[in-house]
N, C-alpha and C positions, 0 to 999 in steps of 0.2 A: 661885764663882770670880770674879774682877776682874782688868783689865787691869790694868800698873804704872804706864801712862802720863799718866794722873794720875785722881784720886776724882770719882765720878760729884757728889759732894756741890759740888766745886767747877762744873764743867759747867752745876747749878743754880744757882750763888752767883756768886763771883767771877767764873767763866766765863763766864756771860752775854754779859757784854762782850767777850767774844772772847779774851780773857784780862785779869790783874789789870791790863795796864799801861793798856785802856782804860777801865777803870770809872770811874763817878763818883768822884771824890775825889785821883783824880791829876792829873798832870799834864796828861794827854791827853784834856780833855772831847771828848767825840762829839757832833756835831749837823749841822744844816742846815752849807752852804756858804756863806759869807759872800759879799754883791754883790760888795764889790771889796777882795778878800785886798791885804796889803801884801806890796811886792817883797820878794820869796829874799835874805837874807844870803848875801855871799860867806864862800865856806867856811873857816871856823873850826878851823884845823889843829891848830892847838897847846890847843885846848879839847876838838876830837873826840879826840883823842891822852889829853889827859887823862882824857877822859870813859870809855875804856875800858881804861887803867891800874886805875882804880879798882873793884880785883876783890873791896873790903873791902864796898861797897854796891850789890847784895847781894853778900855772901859764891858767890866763883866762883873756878873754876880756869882758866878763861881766856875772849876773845870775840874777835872778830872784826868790823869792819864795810868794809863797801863801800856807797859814796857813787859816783853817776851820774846821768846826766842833763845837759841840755846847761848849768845851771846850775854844772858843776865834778866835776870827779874825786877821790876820795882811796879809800886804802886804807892799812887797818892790820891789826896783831895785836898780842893781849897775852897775857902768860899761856904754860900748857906742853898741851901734848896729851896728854900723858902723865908725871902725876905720878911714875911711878918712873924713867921715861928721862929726864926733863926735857926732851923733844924739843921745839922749839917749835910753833906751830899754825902753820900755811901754807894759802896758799890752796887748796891740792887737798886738803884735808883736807874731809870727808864730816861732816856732822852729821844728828841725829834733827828735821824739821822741823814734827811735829804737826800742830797742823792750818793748816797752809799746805797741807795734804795736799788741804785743801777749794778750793782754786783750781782745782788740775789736774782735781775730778772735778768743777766746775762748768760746765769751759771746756768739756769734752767731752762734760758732758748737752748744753748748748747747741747743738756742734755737729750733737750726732745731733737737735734741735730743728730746725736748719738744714737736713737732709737729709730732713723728718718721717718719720722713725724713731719720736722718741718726741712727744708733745704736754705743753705747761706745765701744761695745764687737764686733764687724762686723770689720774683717780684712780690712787693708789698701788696699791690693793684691785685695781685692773683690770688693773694691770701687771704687780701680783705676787702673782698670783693666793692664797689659803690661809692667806697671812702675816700679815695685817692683819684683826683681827674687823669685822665688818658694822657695830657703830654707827664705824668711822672713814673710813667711806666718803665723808666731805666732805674728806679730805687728797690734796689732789693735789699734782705735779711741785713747782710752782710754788712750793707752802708749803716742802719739805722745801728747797728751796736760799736761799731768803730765811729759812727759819727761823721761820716764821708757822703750824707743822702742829698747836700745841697738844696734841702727844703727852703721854703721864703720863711719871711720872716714874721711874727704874730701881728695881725690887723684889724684893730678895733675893739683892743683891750685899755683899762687903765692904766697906769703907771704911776703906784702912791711911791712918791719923792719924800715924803712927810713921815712920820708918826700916825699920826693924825689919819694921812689917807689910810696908811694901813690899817687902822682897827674900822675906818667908816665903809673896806671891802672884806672886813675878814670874816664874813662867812658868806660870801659868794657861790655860788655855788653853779657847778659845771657836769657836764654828762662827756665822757670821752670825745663821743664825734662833734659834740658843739668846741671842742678845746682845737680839738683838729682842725675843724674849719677853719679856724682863727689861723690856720697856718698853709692854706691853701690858697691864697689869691695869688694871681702873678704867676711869671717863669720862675723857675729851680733860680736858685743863688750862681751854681756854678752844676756840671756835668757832675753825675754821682757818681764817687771814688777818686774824684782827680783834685781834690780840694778836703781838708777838713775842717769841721766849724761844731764846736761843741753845744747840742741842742735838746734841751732837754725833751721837747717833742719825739725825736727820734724813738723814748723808751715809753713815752703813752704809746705809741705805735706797736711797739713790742710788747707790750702787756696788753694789749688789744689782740694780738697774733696768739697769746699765749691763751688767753680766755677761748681762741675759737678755736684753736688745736686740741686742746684740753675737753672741752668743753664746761669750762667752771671758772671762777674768777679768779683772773692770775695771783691773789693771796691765797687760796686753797693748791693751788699748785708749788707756792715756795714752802706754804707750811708741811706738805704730803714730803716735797722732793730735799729739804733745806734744815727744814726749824724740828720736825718731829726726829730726821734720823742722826741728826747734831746734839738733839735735846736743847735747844736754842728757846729754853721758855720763857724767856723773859722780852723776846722779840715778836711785835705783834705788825699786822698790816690792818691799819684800823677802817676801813671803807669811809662810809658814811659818817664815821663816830668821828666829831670836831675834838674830843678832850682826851686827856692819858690817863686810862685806869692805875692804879697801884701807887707802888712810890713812884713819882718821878721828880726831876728836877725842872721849875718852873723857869719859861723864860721870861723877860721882862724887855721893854721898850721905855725908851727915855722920851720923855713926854718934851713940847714946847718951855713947860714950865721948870723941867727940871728932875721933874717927879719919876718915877717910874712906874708904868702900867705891866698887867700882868697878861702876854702875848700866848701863853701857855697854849689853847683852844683857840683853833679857826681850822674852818674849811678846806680839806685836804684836795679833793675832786680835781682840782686842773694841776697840781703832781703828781696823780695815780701813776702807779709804775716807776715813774723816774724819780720822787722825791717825799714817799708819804709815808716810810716807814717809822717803828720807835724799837728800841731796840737799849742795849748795856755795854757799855764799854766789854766787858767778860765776854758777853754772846758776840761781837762782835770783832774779840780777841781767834776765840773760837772755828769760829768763819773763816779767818785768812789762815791758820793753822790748817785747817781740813781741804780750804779749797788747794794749799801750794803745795800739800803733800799727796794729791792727784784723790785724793776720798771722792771727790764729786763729780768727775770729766774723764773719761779718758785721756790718756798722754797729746795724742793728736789733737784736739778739742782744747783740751786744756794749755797747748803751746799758744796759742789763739788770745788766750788773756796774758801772754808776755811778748808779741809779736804786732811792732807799730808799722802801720802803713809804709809804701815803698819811700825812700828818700825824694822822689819826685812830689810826691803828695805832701804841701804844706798848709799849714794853718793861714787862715784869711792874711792875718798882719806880715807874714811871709817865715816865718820860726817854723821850726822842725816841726812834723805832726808829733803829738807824745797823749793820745789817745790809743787803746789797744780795744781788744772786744771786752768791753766790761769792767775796765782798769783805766787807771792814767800813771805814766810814768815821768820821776821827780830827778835826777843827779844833781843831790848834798853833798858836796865837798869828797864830789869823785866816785861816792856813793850811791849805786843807783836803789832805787823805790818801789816799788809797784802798790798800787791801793787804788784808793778813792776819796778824795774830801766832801764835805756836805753840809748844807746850811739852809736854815730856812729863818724866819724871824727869831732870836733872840735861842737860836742856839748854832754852832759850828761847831763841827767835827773832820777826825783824819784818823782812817786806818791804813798804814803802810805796813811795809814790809820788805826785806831781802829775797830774792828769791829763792836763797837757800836759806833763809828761817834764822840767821844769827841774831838777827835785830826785827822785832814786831814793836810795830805802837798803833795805839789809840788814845787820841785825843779826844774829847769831848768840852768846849766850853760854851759861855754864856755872854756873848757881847749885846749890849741895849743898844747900839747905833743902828739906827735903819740902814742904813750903806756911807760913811764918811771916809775909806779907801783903808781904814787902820787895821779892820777885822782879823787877819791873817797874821796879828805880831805873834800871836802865840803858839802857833804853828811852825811859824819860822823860826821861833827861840829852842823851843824843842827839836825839830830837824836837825837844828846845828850840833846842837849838844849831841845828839844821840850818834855823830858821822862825824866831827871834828876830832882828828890826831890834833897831836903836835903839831906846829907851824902851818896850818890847813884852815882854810876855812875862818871861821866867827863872821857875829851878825856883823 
């Protein structure tokens, strides 16, 4: 069985990078932060406007963004919610935001860090007792949220390449340790901390630590710690429940024929933790506003989601590491980032941000390709706009 939300094959590939749109080769290089970034364009109305009209690259049925920070305001939409009503998308429409899913379970290992509940440096194997074999006893806290745990890789899962396979697995269904297993045959990839490989495993791992620290399901502890003192109501962690209550924006997959199927509903269970939340672009605005203005972390704890592994530590393809605890870092045109992208079938998203809050966005659209490499033009159209001076930058 395999989740729909997207193939463990991309996770090791494309995924890496946190999704296509920061890999090598687009738009969005990942690296160090530059000494002295060039000042924020003011905002570019009639380019972000265009930027998400254009529902042809990639192929999408609509997007949404919100632009903040003390740098300038905007907000748009394009597109329909719902291909047979033609309704438009509005702000209080609900999307699938994958793994931005990894923020809210970073913020709140951290916290219970803060409280020492749990410790960075404290084996996985110790925390979770049974689940993890004896030779992986060198992966602690610390590797699974940066990404450095050198787990193997997933064995004896499907891999829908298709349309088609994805709706013939999409409601599979999966129990945490049976997801796990899938990731425990073999030796480690590499020594834990001395490599980084972006894996979505790491944060079922993490929401597994969280549930037994806690003692309650790590959605009852983002909503206690996160959503109720944010007032973040329009962000749900849905368990068991395949479909999105209220308004939301439907996704869609383009069928062999042409057609487009409605991917809206399928089985969350093998991205619990790392990719099953739903969430608003606004609550999601919300979020990176609270978490970089220290609301949710202590200073120490919270330097931790802007602080990437040693320059010795690089990613498999041999590129800078540009994961942090709970974050991944982007430099646009000199510009540096901090956020999360996220995608699951027939919806991607990007919440970024400066560290100092001049420039916030959230992205949210709707591409029907199952995976054809295009996903990410919208992401990159907008990054540039929002970090492009004069003579700098363009796609």
């Amino acid at each position: 069985m395999t989740s729909t939300h997207m193939s463990r094959r991309d996770f090791a590939g494309i995924a890496m990078s946190g999704a296509a749109v920061l890999a090598a080769g687009v738009v969005l290089p990942a690296g160090r932060a530059a000494a002295a970034p060039p000042p924020l364009p003011p905002l570019d109305q009639a380019g972000l406007r265009a930027a998400i009209d254009d529902l042809a690259h990639p192929p999408s049925t609509a997007a949404q963004l919100r632009v903040g920070g003390t740098g300038g305001h905007w907000y748009g939409t394009s597109g329909v919610a719902c291909i047979r009503t033609r309704r438009p998308v509005t702000a209080h429409d609900k999307v699938r935001i994958g793994s931005v899913t990894k923020v809210f379970v970073a913020t709140v290992m951290l916290q219970l860090v803060s409280e020492g509940r749990v410790a960075l440096d404290a084996s996985v194997r110790h925390v979770l007792p049974g689940l993890l074999p004896a030779r992986f006893a060198g992966v602690t806290v610390a590797h699974l949220l940066n990404h450095t745990s050198g787990l193997p890789d997933h064995i004896g899962i499907p891999e829908p390449d298709t349309a088609q396979e994805v709706f013939r697995h999409r409601f599979d269904h999966w129990t945490p340790q049976e997801w796990v297993a899938t990731a425990t045959h073999g030796p480690l990839k590499f020594a834990p901390g001395t490599r980084q490989e972006y894996r979505g495993i790491n944060y079922v791992l993490a929401a597994l630590i969280i549930d037994r620290v806690t003692g309650r399901p790590y959605g009852e502890a983002v909503a206690a710690r996160i959503l109720r003192p944010l007032g973040l109501a329009h962000t749900v962690i849905p368990g068991d429940a395949p479909g999105i209550h209220g308004r939301h924006v439907h996704g869609y997959l383009a069928m062999a024929d042409g057609g487009l199927r409605v991917i809206t509903a399928y089985d969350q269970s093998s991205s619990r933790g790392e990719g099953d939340m739903i969430s608003t672009t606004g609550d999601l605005d919300r979020l990176l506003a609270a978490l970089f203005s220290g609301e949710l972390l202590p200073p120490e704890l919270l330097q931790l989601m802007f602080t990437l592994p040693p320059d010795d530590v690089r990613m498999l393809d041999g590129s800078p590491a540009r994961y942090s605890t709970g974050l991944q870092q982007a430099v646009v045109n000199g510009v540096t980032l901090w956020g999360k992208t996220g995608e699951t079938y027939g919806y991607k998203n990007a919440a970024f941000s400066t560290r100092d809050q001049q420039r916030r966005f959230v992205l949210a659209y709707h591409p029907t390709t199952v995976r054809d490499g295009t996903e990410s033009q919208m992401i990159a159209r907008v990054a540039d706009l929002l970090t492009r001076t004069a003579g700098t930058g363009g796609p």
